[in-house]
C-alpha positions as CSV (number, residue, x, y, z in Angstrom):
1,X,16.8,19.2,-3.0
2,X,19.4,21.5,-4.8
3,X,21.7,20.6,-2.0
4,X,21.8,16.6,-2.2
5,X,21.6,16.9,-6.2
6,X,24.9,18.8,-5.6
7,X,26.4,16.3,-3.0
8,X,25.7,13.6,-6.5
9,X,27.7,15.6,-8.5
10,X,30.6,15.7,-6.4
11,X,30.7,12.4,-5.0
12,X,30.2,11.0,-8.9
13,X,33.3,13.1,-10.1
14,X,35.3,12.3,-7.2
15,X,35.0,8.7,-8.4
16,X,35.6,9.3,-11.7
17,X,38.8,10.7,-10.9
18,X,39.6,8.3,-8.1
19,X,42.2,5.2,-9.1
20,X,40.5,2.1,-10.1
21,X,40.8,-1.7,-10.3
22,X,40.1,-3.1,-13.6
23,X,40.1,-6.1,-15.0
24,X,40.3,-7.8,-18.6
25,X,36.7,-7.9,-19.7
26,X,34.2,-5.5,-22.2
27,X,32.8,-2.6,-19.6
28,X,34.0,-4.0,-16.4
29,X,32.3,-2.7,-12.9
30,X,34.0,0.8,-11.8
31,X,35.8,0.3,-8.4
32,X,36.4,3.1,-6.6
33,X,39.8,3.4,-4.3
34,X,37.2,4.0,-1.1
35,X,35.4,0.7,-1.6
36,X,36.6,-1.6,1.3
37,X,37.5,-5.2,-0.5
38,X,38.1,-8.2,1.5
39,X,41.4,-7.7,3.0
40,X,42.9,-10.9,1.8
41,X,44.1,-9.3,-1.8
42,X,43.3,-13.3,-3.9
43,X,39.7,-13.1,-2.3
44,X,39.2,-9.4,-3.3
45,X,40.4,-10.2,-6.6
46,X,38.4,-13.2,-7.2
47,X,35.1,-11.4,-6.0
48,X,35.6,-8.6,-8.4
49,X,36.8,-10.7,-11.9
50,X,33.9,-12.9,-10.5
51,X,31.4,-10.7,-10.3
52,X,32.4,-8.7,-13.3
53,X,31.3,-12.4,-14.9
54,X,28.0,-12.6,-13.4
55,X,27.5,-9.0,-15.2
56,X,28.5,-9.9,-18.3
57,X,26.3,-12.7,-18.6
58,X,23.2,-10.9,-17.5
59,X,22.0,-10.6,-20.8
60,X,22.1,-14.3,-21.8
61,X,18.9,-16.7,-20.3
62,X,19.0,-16.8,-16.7
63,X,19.6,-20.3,-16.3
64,X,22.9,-20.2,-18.4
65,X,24.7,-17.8,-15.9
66,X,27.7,-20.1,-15.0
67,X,27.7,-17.5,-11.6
68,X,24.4,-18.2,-10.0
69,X,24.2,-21.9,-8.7
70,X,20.7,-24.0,-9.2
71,X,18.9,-23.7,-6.3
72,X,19.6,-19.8,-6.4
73,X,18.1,-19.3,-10.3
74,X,14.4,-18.4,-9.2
75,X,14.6,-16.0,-7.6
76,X,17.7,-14.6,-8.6
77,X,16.2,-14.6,-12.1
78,X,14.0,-12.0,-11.3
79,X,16.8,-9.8,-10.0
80,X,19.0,-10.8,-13.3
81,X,15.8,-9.2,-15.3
82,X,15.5,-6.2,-13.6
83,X,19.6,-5.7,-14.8
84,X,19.4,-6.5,-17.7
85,X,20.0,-3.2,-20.6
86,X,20.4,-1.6,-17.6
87,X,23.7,0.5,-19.1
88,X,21.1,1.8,-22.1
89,X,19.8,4.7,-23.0
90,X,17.1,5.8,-25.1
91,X,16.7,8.8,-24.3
92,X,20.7,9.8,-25.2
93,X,20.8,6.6,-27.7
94,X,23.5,5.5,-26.3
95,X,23.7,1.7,-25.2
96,X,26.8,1.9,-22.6
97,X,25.5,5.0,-21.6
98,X,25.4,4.0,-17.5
99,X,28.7,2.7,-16.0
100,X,28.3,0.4,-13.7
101,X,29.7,1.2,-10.3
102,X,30.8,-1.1,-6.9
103,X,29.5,1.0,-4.2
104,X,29.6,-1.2,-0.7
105,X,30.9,-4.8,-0.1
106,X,29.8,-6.1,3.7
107,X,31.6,-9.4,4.5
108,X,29.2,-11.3,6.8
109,X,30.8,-13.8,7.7
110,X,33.7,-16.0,6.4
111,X,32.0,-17.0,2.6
112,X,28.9,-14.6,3.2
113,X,29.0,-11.0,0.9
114,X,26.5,-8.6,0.7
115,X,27.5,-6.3,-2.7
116,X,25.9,-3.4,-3.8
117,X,26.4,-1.4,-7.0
118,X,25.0,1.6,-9.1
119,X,24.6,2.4,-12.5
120,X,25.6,6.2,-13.1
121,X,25.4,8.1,-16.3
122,X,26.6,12.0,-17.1
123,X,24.9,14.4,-19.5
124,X,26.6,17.9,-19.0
125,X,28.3,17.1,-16.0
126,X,24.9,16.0,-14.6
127,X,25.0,12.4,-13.1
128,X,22.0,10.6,-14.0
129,X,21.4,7.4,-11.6
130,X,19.7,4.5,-13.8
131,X,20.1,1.6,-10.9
132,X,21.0,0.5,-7.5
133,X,21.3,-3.2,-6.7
134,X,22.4,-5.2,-3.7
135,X,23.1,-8.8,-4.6
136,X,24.3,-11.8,-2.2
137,X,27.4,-13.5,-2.7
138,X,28.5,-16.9,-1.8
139,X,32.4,-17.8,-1.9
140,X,33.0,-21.4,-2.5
141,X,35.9,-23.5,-4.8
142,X,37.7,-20.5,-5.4
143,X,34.8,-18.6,-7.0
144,X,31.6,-16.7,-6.2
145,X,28.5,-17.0,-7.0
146,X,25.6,-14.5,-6.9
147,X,22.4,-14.3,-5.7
148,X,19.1,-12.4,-4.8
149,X,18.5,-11.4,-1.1
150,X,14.7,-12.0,-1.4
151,X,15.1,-15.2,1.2
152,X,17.5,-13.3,3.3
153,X,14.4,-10.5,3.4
154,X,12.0,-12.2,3.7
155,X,13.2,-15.0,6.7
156,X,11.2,-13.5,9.5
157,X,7.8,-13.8,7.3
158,X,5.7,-17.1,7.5
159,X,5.1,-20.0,5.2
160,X,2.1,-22.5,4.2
161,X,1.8,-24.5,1.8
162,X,-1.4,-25.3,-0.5
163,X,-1.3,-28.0,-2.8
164,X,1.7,-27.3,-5.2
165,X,1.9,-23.5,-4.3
166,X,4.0,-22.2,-1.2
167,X,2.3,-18.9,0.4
168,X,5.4,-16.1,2.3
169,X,3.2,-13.7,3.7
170,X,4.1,-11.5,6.7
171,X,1.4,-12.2,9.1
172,X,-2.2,-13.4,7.7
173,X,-2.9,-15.9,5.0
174,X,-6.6,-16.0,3.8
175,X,-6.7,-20.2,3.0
176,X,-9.7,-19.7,1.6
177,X,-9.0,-17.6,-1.0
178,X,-5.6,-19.3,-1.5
179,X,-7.4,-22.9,-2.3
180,X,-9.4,-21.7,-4.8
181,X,-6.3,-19.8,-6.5
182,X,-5.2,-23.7,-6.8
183,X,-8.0,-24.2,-8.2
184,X,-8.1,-21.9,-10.5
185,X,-4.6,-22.7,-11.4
186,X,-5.7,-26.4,-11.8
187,X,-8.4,-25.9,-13.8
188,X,-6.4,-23.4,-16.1
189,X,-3.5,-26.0,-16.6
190,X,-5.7,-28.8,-16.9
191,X,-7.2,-26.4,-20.3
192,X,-3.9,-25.7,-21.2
193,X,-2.4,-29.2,-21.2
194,X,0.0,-27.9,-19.1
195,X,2.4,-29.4,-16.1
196,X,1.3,-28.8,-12.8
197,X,4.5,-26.4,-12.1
198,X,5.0,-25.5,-8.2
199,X,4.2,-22.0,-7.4
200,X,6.3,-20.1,-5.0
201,X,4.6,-16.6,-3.9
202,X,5.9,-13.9,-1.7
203,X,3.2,-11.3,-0.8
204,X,4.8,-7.7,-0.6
205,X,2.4,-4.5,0.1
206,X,3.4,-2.2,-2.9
207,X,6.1,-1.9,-5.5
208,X,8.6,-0.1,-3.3
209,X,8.3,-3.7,-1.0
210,X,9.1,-5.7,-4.1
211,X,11.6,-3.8,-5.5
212,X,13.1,-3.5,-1.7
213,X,12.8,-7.6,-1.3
214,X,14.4,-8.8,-4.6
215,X,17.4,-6.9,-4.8
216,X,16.8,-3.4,-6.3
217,X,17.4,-0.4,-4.2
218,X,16.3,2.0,-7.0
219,X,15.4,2.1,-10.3
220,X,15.1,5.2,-12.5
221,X,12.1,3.6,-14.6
222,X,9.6,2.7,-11.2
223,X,9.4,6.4,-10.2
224,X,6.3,7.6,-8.8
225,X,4.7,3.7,-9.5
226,X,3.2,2.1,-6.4
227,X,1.9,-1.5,-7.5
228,X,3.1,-4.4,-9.7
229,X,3.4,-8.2,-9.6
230,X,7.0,-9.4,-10.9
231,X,7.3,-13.1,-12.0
232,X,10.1,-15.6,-13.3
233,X,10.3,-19.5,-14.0
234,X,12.8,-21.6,-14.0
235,X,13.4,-25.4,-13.0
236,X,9.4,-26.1,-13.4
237,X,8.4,-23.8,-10.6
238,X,6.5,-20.1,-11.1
239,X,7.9,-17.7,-8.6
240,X,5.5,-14.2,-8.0
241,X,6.5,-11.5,-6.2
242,X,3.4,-9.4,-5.4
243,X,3.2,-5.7,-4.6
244,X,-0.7,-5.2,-5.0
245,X,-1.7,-4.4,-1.1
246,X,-2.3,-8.0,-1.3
247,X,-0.2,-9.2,1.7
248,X,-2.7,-11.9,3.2
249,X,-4.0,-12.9,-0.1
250,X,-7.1,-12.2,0.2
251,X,-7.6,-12.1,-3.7
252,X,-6.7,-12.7,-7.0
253,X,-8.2,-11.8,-10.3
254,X,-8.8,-14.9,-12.8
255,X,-8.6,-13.0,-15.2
256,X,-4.8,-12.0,-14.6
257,X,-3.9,-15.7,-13.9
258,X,-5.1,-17.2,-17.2
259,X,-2.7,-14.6,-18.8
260,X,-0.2,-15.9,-16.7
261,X,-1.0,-19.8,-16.9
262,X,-1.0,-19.4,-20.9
263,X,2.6,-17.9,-20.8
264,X,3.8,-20.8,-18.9
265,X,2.5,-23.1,-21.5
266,X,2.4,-21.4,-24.7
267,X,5.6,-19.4,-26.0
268,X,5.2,-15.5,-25.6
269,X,6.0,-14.9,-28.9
270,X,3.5,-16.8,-30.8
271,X,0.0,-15.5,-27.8
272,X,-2.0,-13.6,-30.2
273,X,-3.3,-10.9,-27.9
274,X,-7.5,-10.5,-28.7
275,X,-7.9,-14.2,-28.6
276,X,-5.7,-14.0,-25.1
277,X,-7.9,-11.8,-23.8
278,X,-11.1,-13.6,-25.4
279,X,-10.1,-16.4,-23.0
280,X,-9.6,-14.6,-20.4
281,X,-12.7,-12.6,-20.3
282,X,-14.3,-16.5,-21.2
283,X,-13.1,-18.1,-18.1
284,X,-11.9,-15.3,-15.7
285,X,-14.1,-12.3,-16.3
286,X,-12.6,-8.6,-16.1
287,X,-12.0,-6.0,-13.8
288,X,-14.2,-8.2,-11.3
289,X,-17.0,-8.4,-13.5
290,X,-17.9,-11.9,-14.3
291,X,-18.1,-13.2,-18.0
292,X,-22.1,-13.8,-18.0
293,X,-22.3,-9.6,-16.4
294,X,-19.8,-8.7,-19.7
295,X,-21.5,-10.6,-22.0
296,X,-25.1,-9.2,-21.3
297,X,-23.7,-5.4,-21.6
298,X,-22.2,-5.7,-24.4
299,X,-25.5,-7.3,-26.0
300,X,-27.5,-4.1,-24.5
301,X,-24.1,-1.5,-25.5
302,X,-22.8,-2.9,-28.6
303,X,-24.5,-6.1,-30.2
304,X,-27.8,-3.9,-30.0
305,X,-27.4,-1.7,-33.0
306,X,-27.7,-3.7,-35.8
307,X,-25.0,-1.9,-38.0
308,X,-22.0,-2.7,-35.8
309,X,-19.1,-3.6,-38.6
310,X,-17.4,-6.6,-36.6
311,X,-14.7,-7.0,-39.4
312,X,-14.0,-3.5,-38.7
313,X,-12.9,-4.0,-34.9
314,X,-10.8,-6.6,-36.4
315,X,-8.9,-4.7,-38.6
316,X,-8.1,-2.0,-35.6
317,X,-10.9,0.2,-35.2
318,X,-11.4,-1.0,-31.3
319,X,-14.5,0.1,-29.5
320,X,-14.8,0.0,-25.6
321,X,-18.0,-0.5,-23.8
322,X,-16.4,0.1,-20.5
323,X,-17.4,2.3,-17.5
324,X,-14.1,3.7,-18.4
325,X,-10.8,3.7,-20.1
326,X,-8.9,2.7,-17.2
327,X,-11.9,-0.3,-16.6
328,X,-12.1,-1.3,-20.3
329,X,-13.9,-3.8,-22.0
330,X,-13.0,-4.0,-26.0
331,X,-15.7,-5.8,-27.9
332,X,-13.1,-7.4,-29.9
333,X,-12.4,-8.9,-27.1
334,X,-15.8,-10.6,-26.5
335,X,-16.3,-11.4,-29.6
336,X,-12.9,-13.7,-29.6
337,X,-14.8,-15.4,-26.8
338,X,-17.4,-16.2,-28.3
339,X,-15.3,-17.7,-31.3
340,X,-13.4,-19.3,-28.5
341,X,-16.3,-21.1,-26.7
342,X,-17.6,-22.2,-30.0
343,X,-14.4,-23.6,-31.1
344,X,-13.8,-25.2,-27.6
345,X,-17.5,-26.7,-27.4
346,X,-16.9,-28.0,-31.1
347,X,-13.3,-29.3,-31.2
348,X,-12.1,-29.3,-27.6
349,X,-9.5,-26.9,-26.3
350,X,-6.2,-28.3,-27.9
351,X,-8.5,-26.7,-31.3
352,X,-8.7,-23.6,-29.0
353,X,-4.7,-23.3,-28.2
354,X,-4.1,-23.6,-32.0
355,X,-6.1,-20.1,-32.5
356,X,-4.6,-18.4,-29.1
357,X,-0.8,-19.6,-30.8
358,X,-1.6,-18.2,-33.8
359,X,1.5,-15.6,-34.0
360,X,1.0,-11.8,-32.6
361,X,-1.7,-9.5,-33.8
362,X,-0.7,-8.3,-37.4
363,X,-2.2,-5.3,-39.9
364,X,-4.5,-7.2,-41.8
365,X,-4.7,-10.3,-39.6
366,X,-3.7,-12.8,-42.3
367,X,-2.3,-15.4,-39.4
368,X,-5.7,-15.4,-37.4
369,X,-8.0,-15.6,-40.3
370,X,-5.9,-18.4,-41.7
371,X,-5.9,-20.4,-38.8
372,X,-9.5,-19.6,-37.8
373,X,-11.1,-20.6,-41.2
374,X,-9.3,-23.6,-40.7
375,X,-11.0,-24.6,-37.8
376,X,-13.9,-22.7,-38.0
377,X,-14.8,-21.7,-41.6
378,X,-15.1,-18.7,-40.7
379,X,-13.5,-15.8,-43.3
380,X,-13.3,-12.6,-43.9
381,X,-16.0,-13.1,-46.4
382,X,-18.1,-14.4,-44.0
383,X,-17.3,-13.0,-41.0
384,X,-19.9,-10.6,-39.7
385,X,-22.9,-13.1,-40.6
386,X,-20.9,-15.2,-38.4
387,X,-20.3,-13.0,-35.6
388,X,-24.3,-12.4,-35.5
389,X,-25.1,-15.9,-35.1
390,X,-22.4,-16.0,-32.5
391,X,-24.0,-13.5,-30.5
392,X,-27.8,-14.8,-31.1
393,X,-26.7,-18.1,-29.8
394,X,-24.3,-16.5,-27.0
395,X,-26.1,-16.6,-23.0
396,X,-28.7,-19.8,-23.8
């Protein structure tokens, strides 16, 4: 290990000393002297000043990157999120602390790039690798444009498609499971009063796969993780890049998709979090336990001692009736639910989305309370007299 950490440090100060090709823009890529460009000099030039531009939009909304053509956003927009800050540090509070590097450029064919390029920072003569990405680029009118290589990676794997959702999967697809997904997602949208979006989903085994598919070689933050789930949506359709040992889809947690429905319909910023998760434990259980199996332990754990202070879990003082901390279940939680069902059964579920829209959790949650009084009458005041007859009405 001392040995290849060495090698780093040599190979990172031989390019910071190497002669470089620059152009006229704020932090432009580093290109060292030993990086073979396209041998006609106008190409070489025009990938570089163009790719430089793709960078420095990476920070702006996906879909305003004058570099990456329409029918490349999707997926390339998850790529452009996993860039973006990428030259931060919080660690050395410095926000140009990495410098972006071009590392490799393969010309495929006549039009056809592969690129790749690292972000590389130095604390005490130590280089410090943030990022490596390998990105696709298309030379057309003069100018390239970039994309991610998750098609390219993914063209030997199969394809189905389900109603409005397209299944990649490498061998297997469970269409069981994969109908009622859609409809799931149906019945979610239909709450929601949401478009019925297309789904696109690519089933990866782990983390490393998805990272490995999309476009990042490495990336500092993802050490020693082993599962995620990365999403984007652009031009009405909801791409999801799964690395949960889920390759034939042979399930999917309801609970997770509600989460995921409601940010396609409802802006991120305004989801208040408990009532979020009220809904989802109301119409997509948690952890694989079904709503009915939470509802009755949380009577027998938590509704059972008659001095339980339900304004208090409200005001931060959470409790968890969970078999553990990893498998919570927050009464909090439940209790939303049981506000949401009421409100739902009462005033139908456009009543409902006014509560979950709300604004974000807030000390003293002067945004819920107003909003919930409004359709509910239910107050502080009167809150855990309210919560009781919730809960001796709840399960009949």
């Amino acid at each position: 290990m001392k040995k290849i950490f060495t090698l780093k440090k040599i190979i990172l100060l031989l390019c910071l000393h190497c002669g470089l090709v620059t152009f006229a823009q704020t932090n432009p890529l580093i290109v060292p002297v030993n990086v073979v460009l396209p041998k006609d000099t106008l190409v070489a030039k025009q990938l570089v000043k163009s790719l430089n531009g793709f960078l420095s939009q990476k920070e702006s909304p996906n879909k305003e990157n004058v570099f990456v053509l329409k029918e490349d956003l999707l997926e390339t927009s998850i790529l452009l999120d996993e860039m973006k800050g990428i030259e931060k540090s919080g660690k050395y509070k410095d926000n140009n602390f990495y410098k972006g590097y071009l590392t490799n450029v393969v010309q495929v064919d006549k039009t056809n790039f592969i690129i790749q390029l690292s972000y590389i920072g130095v604390n005490e003569n130590t280089p410090i690798l943030a990022a490596s990405f390998e990105v696709l680029a298309k030379y057309m009118d003069d100018k390239f444009y970039f994309l991610s290589p998750l098609q390219r990676n993914t063209l030997s794997w199969q394809t189905k498609k389900i109603g409005n959702c397209t299944f990649h999967y490498k061998n297997t697809l469970n269409t069981k499971v994969a109908t009622e997904y859609i409809k799931d997602v149906a019945l979610f949208d239909k709450k929601l009063e949401a478009p019925q979006d297309n789904i696109v989903w690519y089933g990866c085994n782990d983390l490393p796969d998805v990272l490995q598919s999309i476009g990042v070689l490495y990336k500092l933050e993802y050490n020693g993780r082993s599962v995620s789930t990365f999403n984007a949506n652009e031009n009405k359709t909801t791409l999801l890049v799964n690395g949960t040992y889920n390759t034939s889809f042979n399930s999917f947690d309801p609970h997770d998709l509600w989460h995921e429905r409601a940010r396609n319909a409802i802006p991120r910023n305004t989801i208040n979090k408990p009532v979020d998760e009220g809904c989802a434990y109301l119409y997509g259980g948690s952890w694989g336990i079904s709503w009915q199996q939470i509802l009755k332990t949380f009577k027998e754990k938590v509704a059972s001692n008659p001095k339980t202070d339900w304004l208090a879990l409200f005001d931060g003082k959470q409790l968890n009736f969970g078999e553990s901390m990893e498998k919570h279940l927050m009464a909090d939680y439940v209790v939303n639910a049981l506000i949401v069902e009421k409100i739902e059964k009462e005033k139908g579920f456009s009543a409902v989305k006014e509560l979950l829209g709300c604004g974000k959790y807030e000390k003293g949650n002067e945004n819920y309370f107003k909003v919930l009084e409004k359709l509910t009458g239910i107050n502080r005041a009167n809150f855990n007299e309210s919560v009781w007859a919730l809960i001796k009405k709840s399960g009949k």
